[in-house]
N, C-alpha and C positions, 0 to 999 in steps of 0.2 A: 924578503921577510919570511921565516920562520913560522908553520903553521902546526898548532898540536893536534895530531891527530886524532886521539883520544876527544880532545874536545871538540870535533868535529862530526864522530860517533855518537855523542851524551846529546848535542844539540835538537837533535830530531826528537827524541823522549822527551824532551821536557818543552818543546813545543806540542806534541800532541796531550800534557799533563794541561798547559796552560791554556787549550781551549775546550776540558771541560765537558760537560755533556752536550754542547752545542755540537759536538760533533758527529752527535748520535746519528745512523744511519734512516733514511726514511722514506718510504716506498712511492708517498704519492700527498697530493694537500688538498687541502680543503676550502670553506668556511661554512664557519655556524651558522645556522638559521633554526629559527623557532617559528611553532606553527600561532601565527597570524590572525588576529580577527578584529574586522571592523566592526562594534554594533552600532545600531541605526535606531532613531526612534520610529517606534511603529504605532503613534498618533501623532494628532496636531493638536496644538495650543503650547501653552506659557509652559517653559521648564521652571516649575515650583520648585524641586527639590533635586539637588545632585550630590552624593554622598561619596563623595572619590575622589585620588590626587594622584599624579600622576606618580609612579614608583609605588603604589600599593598592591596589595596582596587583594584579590578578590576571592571569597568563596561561591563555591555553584550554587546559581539560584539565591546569591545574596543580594535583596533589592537595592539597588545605589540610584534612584530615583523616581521621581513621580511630575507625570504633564497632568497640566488641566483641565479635564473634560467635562466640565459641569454643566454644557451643553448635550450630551447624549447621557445623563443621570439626570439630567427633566425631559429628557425624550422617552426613556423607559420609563420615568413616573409618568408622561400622561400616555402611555401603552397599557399600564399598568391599570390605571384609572377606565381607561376605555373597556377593559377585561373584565373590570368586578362591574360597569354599568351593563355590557352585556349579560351576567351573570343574574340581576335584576330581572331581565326579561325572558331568562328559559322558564315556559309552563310546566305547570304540577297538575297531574292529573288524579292524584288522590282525592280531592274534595269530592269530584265529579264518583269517582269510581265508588266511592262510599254512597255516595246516594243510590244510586245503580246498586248495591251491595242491601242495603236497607229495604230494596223495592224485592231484589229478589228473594230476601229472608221472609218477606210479610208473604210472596207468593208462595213460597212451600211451604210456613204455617197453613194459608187457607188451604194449599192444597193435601193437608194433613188433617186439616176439619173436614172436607168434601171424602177423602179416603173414611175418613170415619162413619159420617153419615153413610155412606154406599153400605158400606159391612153390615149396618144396622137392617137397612132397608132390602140389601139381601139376603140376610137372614128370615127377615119377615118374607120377602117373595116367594122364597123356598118354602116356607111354615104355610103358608098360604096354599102355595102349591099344590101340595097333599092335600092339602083339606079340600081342593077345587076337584083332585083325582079320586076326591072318594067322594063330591056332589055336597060337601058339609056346607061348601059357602058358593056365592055365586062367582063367574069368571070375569068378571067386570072389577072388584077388587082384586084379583092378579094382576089384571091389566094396567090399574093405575100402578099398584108399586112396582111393575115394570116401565111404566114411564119415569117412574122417579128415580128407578139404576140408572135408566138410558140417560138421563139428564144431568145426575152425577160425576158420570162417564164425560158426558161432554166438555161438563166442567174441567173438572181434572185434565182433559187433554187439554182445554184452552189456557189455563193455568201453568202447565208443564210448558205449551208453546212461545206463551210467555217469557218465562225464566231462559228459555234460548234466547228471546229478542233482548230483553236486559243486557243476559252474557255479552252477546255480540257488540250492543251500545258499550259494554264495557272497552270491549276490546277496540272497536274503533275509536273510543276514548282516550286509548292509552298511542292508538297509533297516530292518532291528527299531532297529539301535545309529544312525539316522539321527532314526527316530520319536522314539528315547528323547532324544537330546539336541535336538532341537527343542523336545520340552515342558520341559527345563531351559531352554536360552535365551527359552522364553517366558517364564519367571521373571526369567529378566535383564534384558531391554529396558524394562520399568518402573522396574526398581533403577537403569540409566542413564538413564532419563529423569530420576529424582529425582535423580543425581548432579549432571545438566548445570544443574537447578534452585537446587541446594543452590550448585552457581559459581557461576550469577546471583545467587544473596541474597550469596556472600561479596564477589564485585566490589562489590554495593551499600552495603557494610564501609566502603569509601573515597568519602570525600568526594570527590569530584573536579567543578572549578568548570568548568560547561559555555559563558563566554564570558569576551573581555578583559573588564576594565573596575575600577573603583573600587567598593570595599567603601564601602558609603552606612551600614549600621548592621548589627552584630552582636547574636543572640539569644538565644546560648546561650552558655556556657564554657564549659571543658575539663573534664572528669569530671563532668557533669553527665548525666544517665539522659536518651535521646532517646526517640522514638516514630516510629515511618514517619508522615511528613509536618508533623512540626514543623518550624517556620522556624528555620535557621541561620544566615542571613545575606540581607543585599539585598545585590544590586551593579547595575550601571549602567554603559553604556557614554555615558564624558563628553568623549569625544577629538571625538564628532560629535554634537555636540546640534540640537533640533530647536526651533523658535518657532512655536507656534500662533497664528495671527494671522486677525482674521476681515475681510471687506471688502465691500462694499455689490455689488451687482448692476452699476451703473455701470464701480467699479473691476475688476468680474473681466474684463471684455472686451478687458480690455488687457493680462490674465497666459493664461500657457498653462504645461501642465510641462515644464521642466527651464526655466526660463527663470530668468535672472541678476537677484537684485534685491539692495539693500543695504541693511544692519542699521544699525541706531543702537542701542550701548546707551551708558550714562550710565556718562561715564570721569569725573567731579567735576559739581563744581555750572554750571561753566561750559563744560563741552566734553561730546563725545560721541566715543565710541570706534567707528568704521566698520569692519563687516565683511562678505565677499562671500558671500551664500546663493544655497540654487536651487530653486525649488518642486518641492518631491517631491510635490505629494496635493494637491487641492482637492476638497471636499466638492458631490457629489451635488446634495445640497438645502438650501436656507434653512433657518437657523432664530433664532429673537430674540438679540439683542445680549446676549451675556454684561455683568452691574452691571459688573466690573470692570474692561471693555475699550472704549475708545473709536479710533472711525473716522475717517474724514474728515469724513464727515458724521453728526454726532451724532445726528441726526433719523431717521437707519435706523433699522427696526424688525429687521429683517431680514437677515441676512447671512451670508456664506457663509464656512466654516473653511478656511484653508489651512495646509499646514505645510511648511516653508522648513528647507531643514538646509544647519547652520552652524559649521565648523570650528573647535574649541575652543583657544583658545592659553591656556585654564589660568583664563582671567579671568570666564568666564561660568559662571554657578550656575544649581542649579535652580530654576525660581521665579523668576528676576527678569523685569523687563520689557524686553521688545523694543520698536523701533519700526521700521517697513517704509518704502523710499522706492521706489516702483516705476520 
């Protein structure tokens, strides 16, 4: 048989036209993973309300539910209650100090009529005086109106010693009714501690989803009895997925982080869908070829994890595989 040579030449070309970009070269694989989160309920009672379905979009800090705590919302109302009944019984010591206040305003009036009298009666003492150093009168009137300064005198100091004793009644007035409401509000600061507790467990009533992302699977249903730390839901941020991909000791001397490399993943049986990633992380230390992952070189024992995050336009899942062209 007769073979055309020419057609044996053309052959090759149009076998390598007819497989396409599948034949595109590629340094190492992968697969996607997205970062993961279980949330947990963090009370107990009835799930009243759950606002989520599985493939939705959550935003942060968007509430997608509420448990029934209607047991510690009358535990803080009778905390609450306890608080204003102690409040009832802290003493006021104004009434008292006002009296006290009144006793000593009358004592330094009188003792303002006693100052007056004295000035009179020593005026006269003096006028007298003279009159006794020049024999006008006898010394027996000096004598009384010096009884009646010295008595004056007396007054006025007992009067002044007075308005101390007041003072002081004041003050130890203000310090009994100060003791006494100190030992109530030491009763209260633990009833507000347990209040500010009892807000924390009720905040913890609502669900509230701590990242964006995509509901992957729900746990629980609506009116179902939860426990602090039952799973209520996974979600996943899939807007930026990551491809772990491992690479021989040879290939990593030519990557560094943040550096630009491109994905291949599998758009049909004959083409591949191109996307641009950036090494975020490359592993430490070796360790053996994951069965499911192959390299450049297949003959590695040994290689190294890196992971490349890669902008999701909606088409990449978890779990599928990557391939890397450095």
């Amino acid at each position: 048989m007769k073979i055309n040579l020419n057609y044996l030449l053309i052959l090759p070309v149009f076998y390598l036209f007819g497989c396409g970009d599948k034949q595109a070269a590629f340094d190492a694989s992968g697969i996607f993973e997205a970062e993961e989160v279980i949330i947990s309920a963090e009370a107990n009672g009835q799930l009243v309300e759950l606002l989520l379905d599985e493939g939705e979009e959550l935003a942060l800090n968007q509430v997608v539910g509420k448990i029934d705590c209607t047991d510690i919302a009358l535990q803080k109302a009778q905390l609450e209650a306890t608080i204003e009944a102690l409040s009832l019984k802290r003493g006021d010591a104004t009434p008292e100090i006002s009296i006290v206040k009144q006793q000593i305003e009358s004592q330094n009036a009188q003792i303002e009529t006693l100052r007056t009298q004295l000035r009179v009666v020593t005026r006269e003492r003096d006028r007298i005086k003279k009159l006794v150093n020049q024999e006008a009168v006898p010394v027996q009137q000096l004598d009384d109106l010096q009884g009646k300064v010295d008595v004056l005198e007396k007054q006025i100091e007992a009067a002044e010693k007075q308005i101390v004793v007041l003072q002081q009644q004041a003050e130890s007035q203000k310090d009994l009714v100060a003791i006494k409401n100190r030992g109530i509000m030491s009763e209260q600061k633990p009833l507000n501690t347990n209040i500010e507790r009892m807000d924390n467990q009720l905040s913890n009533c609502e669900v509230v989803n701590p990242m964006s992302g995509t509901v992957l699977a729900q746990y629980v249903e609506q009116y179902e009895f939860v426990n602090m730390g039952k799973p209520l839901y996974k979600i996943a941020n899939l807007k930026d997925m990551v491809l772990r991909a491992y690479l021989t000791e040879d290939q990593l001397s030519e990557l560094k982080l943040g550096q630009e490399v491109t994905i291949l993943v599998d758009k049909n049986s004959e083409e591949y869908q191109r996307y641009p990633g950036r090494i975020s992380w490359i592993a430490d230390e070796a360790e053996f070829t994951p069965k499911t992952i192959q390299t450049k070189d297949e003959r590695a024992n040994l290689v190294y994890a890196v992971k490349i995050k890669v902008e999701n336009d909606g088409f990449i899942r978890v779990g599928m595989y990557g391939e890397v062209q450095i």
